[in-house]
C-alpha positions in Angstrom: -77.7 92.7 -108.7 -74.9 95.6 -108.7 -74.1 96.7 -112.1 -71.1 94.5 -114.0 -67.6 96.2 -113.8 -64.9 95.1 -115.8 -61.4 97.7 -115.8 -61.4 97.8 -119.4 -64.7 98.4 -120.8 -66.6 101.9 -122.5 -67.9 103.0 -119.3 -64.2 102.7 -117.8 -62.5 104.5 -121.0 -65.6 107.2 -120.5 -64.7 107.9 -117.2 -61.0 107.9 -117.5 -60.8 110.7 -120.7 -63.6 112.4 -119.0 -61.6 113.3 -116.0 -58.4 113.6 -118.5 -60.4 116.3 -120.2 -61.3 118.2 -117.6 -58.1 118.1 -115.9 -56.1 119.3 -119.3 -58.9 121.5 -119.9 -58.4 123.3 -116.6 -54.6 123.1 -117.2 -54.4 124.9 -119.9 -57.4 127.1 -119.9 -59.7 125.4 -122.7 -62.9 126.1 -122.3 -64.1 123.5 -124.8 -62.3 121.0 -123.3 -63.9 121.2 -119.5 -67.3 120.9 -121.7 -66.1 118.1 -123.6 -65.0 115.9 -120.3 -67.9 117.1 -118.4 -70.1 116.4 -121.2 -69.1 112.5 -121.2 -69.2 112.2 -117.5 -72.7 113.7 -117.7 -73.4 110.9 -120.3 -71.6 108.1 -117.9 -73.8 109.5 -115.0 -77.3 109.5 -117.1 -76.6 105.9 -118.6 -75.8 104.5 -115.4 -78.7 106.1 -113.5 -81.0 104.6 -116.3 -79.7 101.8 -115.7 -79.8 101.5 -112.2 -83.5 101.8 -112.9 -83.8 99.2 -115.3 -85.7 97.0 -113.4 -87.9 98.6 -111.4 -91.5 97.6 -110.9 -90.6 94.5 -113.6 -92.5 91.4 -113.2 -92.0 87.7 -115.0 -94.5 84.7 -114.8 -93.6 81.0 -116.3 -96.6 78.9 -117.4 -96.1 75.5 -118.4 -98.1 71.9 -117.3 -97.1 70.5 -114.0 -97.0 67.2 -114.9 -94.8 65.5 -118.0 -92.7 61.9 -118.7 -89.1 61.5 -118.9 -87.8 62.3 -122.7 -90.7 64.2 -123.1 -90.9 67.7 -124.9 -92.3 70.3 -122.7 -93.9 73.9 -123.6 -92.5 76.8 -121.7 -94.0 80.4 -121.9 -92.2 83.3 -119.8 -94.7 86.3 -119.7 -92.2 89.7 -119.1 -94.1 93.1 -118.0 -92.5 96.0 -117.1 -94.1 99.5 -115.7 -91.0 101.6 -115.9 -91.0 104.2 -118.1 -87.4 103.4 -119.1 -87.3 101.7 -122.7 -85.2 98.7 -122.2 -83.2 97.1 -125.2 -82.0 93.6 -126.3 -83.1 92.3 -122.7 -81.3 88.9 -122.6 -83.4 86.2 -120.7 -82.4 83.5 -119.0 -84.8 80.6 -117.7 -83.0 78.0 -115.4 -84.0 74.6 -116.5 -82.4 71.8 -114.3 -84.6 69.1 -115.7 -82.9 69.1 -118.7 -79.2 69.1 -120.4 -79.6 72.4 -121.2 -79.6 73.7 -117.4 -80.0 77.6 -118.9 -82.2 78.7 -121.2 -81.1 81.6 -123.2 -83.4 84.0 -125.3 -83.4 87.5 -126.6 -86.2 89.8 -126.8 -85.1 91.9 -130.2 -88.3 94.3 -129.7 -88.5 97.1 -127.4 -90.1 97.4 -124.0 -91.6 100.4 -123.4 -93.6 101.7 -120.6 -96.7 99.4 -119.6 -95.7 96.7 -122.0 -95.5 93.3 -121.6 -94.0 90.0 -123.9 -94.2 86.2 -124.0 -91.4 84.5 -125.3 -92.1 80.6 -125.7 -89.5 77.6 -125.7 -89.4 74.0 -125.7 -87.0 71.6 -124.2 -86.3 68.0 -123.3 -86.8 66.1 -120.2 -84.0 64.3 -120.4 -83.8 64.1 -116.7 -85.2 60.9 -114.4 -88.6 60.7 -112.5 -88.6 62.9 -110.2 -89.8 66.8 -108.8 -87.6 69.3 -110.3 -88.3 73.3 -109.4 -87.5 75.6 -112.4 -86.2 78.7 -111.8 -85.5 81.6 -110.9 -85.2 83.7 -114.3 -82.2 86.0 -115.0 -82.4 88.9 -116.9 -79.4 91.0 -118.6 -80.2 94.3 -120.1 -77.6 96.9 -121.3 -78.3 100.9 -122.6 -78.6 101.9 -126.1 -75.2 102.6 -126.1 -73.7 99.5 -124.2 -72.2 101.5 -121.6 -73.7 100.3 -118.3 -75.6 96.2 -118.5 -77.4 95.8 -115.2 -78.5 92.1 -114.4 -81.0 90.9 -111.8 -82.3 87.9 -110.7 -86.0 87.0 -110.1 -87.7 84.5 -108.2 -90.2 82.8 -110.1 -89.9 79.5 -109.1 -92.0 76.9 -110.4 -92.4 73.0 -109.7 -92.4 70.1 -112.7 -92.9 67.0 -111.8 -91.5 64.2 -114.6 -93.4 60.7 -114.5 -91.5 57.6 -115.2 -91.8 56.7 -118.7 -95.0 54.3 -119.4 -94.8 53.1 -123.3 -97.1 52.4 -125.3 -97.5 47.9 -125.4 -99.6 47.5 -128.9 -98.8 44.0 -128.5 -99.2 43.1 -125.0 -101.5 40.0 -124.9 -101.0 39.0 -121.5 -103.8 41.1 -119.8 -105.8 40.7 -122.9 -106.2 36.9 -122.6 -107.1 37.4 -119.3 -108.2 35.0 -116.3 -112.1 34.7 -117.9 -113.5 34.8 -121.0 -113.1 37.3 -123.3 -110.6 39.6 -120.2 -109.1 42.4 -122.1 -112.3 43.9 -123.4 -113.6 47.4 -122.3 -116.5 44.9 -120.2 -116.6 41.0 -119.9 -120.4 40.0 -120.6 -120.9 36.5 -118.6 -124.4 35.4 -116.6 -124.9 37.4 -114.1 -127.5 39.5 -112.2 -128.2 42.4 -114.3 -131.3 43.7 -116.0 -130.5 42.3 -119.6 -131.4 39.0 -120.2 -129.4 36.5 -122.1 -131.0 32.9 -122.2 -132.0 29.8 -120.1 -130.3 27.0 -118.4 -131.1 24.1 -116.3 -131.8 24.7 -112.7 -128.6 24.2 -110.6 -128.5 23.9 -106.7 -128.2 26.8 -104.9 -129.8 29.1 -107.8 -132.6 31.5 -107.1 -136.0 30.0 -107.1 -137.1 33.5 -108.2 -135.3 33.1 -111.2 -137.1 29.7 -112.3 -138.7 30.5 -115.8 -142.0 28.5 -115.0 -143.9 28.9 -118.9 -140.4 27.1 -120.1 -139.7 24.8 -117.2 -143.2 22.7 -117.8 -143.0 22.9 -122.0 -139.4 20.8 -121.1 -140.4 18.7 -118.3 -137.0 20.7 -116.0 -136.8 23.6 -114.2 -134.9 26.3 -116.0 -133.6 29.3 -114.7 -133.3 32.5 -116.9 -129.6 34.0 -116.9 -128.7 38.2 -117.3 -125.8 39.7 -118.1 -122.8 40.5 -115.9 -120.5 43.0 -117.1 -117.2 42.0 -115.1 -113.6 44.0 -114.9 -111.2 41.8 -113.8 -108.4 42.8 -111.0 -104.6 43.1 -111.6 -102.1 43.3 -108.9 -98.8 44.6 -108.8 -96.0 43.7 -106.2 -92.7 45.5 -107.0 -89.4 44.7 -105.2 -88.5 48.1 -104.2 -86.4 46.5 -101.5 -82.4 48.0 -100.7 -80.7 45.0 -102.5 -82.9 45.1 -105.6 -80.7 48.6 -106.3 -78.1 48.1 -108.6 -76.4 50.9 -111.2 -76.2 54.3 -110.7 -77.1 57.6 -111.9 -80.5 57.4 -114.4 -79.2 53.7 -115.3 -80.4 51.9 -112.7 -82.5 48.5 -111.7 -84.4 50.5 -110.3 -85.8 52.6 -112.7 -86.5 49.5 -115.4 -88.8 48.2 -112.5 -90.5 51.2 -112.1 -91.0 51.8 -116.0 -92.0 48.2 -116.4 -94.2 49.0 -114.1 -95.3 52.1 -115.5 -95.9 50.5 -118.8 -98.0 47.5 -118.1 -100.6 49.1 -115.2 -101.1 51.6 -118.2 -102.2 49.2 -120.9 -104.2 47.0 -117.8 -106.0 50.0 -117.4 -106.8 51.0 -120.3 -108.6 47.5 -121.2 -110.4 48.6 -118.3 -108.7 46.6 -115.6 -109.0 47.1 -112.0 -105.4 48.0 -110.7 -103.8 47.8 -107.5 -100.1 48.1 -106.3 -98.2 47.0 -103.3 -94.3 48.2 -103.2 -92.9 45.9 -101.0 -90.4 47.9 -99.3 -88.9 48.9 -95.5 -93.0 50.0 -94.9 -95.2 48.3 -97.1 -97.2 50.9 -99.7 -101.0 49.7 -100.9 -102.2 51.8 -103.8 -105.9 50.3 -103.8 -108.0 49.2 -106.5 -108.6 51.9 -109.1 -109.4 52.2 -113.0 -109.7 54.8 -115.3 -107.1 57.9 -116.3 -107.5 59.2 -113.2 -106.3 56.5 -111.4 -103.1 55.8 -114.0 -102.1 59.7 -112.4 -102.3 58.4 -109.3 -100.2 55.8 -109.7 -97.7 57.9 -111.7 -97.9 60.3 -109.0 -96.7 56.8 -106.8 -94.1 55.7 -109.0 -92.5 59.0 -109.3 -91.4 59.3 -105.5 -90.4 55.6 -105.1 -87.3 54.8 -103.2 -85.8 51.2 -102.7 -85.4 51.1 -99.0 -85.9 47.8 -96.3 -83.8 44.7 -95.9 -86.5 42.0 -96.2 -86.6 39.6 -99.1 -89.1 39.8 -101.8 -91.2 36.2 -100.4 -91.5 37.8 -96.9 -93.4 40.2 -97.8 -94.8 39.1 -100.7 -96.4 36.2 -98.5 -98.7 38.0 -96.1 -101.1 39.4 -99.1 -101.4 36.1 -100.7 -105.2 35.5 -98.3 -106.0 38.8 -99.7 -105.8 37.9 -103.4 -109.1 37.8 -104.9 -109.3 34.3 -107.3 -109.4 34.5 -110.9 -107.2 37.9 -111.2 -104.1 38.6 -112.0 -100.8 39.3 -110.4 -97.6 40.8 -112.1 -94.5 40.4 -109.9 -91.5 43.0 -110.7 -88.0 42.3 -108.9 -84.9 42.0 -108.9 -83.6 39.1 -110.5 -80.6 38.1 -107.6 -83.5 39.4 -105.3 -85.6 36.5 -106.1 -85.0 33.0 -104.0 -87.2 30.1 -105.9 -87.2 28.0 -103.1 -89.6 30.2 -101.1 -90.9 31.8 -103.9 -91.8 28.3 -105.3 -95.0 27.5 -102.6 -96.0 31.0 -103.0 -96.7 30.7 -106.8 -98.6 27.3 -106.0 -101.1 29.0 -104.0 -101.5 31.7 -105.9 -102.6 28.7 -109.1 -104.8 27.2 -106.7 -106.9 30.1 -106.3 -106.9 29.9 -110.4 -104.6 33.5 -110.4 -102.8 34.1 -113.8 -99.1 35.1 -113.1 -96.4 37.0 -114.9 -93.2 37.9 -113.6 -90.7 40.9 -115.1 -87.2 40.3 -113.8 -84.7 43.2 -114.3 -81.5 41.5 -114.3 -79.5 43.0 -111.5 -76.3 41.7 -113.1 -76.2 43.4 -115.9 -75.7 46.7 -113.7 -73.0 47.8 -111.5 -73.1 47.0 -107.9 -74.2 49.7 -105.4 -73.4 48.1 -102.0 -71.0 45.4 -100.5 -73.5 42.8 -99.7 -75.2 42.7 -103.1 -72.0 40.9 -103.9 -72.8 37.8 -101.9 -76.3 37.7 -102.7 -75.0 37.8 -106.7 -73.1 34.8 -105.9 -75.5 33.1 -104.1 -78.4 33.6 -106.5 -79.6 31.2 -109.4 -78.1 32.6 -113.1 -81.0 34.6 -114.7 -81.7 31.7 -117.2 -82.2 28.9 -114.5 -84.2 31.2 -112.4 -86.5 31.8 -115.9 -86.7 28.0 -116.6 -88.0 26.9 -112.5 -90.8 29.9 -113.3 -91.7 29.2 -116.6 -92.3 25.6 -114.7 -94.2 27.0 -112.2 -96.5 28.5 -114.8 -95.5 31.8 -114.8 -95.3 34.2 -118.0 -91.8 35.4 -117.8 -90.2 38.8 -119.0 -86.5 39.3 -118.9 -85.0 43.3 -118.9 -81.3 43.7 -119.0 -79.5 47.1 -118.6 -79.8 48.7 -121.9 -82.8 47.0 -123.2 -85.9 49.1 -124.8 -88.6 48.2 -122.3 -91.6 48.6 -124.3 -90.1 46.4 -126.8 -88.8 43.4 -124.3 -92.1 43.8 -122.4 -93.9 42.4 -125.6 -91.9 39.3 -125.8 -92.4 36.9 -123.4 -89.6 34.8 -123.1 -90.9 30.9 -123.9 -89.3 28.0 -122.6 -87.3 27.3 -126.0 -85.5 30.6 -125.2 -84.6 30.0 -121.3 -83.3 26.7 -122.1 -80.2 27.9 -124.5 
């Protein structure tokens, strides 16, 4: 960047009595006074070469983690190195930070840089921005002489990327996933019989068990075949389908349906997996996304790494697609449905949730009332109309033999995501 000019300003009353010195000087024959003017134009010329040269061969790194969650404080370190061998003074940095309210950064290095030297300066900030990839950047620096005659400003580009995860609580007090769809579900393992290498007792011989496993020393003492049982350790499956259709978006800006489906979301496939679930995710959507089974941190990132690009496109209904993974369910798991409230239609959503009990699958449904929002597109309002009121629509799937969670604009998630909503509740 060209140095800043302003028409009143030191270097501007410098170079005006500079040339007024030499002038009179030269007017009226005064030595002294040629000196004196070409003296401060020599000092105007000298302070602006210096810096014009401010900057030269300077260099600036930002190091901070890629990865955070929205309201989340992040660390910033800017590393400045100059080679110049002009000493710069109160150099003024400024770090753009867009993911934040505080869009620049401002900081002053009080120290001189000399030649060869380098400094860190560290900050931290807010997220206060939505889910989302957000490139900080570029870094401006503002850096005037010793005198404050000349400030030279330049801009470089360092440019780096942060990428904020949607917000996943902590549930303490979750118990759905912990009671499970077997025994004991919620543990890190589930020990039933099984077929591994540490035994755990006898039972009576049952068709179809293997003859190999016939304890014969025990089978004649009791006049009946027994068969010796091991231990299984089993980690039970939990699906995910979340309504990330066009109509299930309602609100606008950060506030959004939306973004409590998402975070609901977020929340629960964390605490699944760390009881050491097996999760999987279909985002029912204008193309169908399958995030397959996974456990472990590793697979939490991934699905953070999912949830952070999500977009509600499409214009089928929630049971349309919803339907065609039903066969594909695996019995005895678990399935968390996340929509929309006016998105949801209990007539076909009704024979859905029956098949899904006869294959012995443990439901729970988060509905994100839609209502409680502002509308987004002109349609929505007919499907508002049309739709059951959020209360009826809780009783018909509490009937079903669903567990139901209820999220209105405004609600603290973590907290409304540990009370599941009983019948007494629904039928006020």
């Amino acid at each position: 960047m060209d140095t800043e000019i302003k028409i009143i300003s030191k270097r501007s009353m410098l170079l005006f009595f500079g040339f007024f010195s030499v002038f009179s000087g030269y007017a009226v024959g005064n030595r002294l006074l040629i000196c004196f003017g070409f003296g401060m134009l020599w000092l105007l010329f000298f302070t602006w070469h210096a810096a014009h040269n401010f900057f030269r061969d300077f260099s600036a790194q930002r190091h901070h983690y890629k990865r955070t969650f929205e309201n989340q404080e992040l660390r910033i370190r800017i590393l400045l190195q100059t080679e110049s061998r002009i000493p710069l003074y109160m150099l003024e940095v400024i770090d753009i930070f867009p993911a934040g309210d505080m869009y620049r950064i401002k900081t002053l290095v009080s120290d001189r840089l000399d030649n060869r030297s380098a400094v860190e300066l560290e900050y931290f900030t807010i997220c206060t921005r939505r889910r989302g990839v957000y490139v900080l950047g570029p870094i401006r620096l503002v850096c005037s002489d010793p005198l404050g005659i000349h400030k030279k400003k330049i801009e470089l580009p360092v440019l780096t990327d942060l990428l904020i995860y949607p917000q996943a609580p902590d549930l303490k007090l979750f118990e759905v996933l912990g009671e499970g769809t077997l025994s004991q579900v919620g543990m890190e393992t589930v020990f039933r019989p099984g077929h591994s290498e540490e035994f755990t007792g006898l039972r009576e011989y049952r068709r179809g068990d293997n003859p190999r496993r016939i304890h014969w020393r025990s089978s004649a003492r009791h006049n009946k075949l027994l068969v010796k049982e091991f231990r299984e350790d089993v980690v039970t499956e939990v699906t995910f389908f979340l309504d990330m259709h066009r109509l299930s978006l309602s609100g606008i800006g950060d506030i959004t349906s939306v973004e409590y489906i998402i975070k609901a979301a977020a929340a629960i496939a964390r605490v699944a997996i760390e009881k050491s679930h097996l999760v999987q995710v279909f985002i029912l959507s204008k193309k169908i996304d399958h995030i397959p089974l996974g456990g472990g941190y590793s697979h939490l990132i991934t699905l953070l790494d999912r949830f952070t690009f999500l977009r509600p496109r499409g214009e089928r209904t929630f049971e349309q697609d919803l339907i065609e993974y039903i066969p594909h369910l695996k019995p005895g798991s678990t399935v968390v449905l996340i929509a929309g409230s006016t998105n949801i239609h209990v007539q076909e959503l009704a024979p859905i949730l029956r098949q899904l009990m006869d294959k012995r699958i443990k439901l729970s449904v988060v509905l994100v009332d839609d209502r409680s929002f502002l509308k987004v597109y002109k349609d929505q309002e007919c499907q508002w109309k049309e739709s059951l009121p959020i209360r009826k629509l809780g009783e018909l799937l509490i009937r079903e033999g669903c567990g139901l969670f209820i999220l209105v604009k405004g609600d603290d998630v973590a907290a409304k995501l540990q009370q599941q909503v009983s019948w007494q509740t629904t039928g006020k």
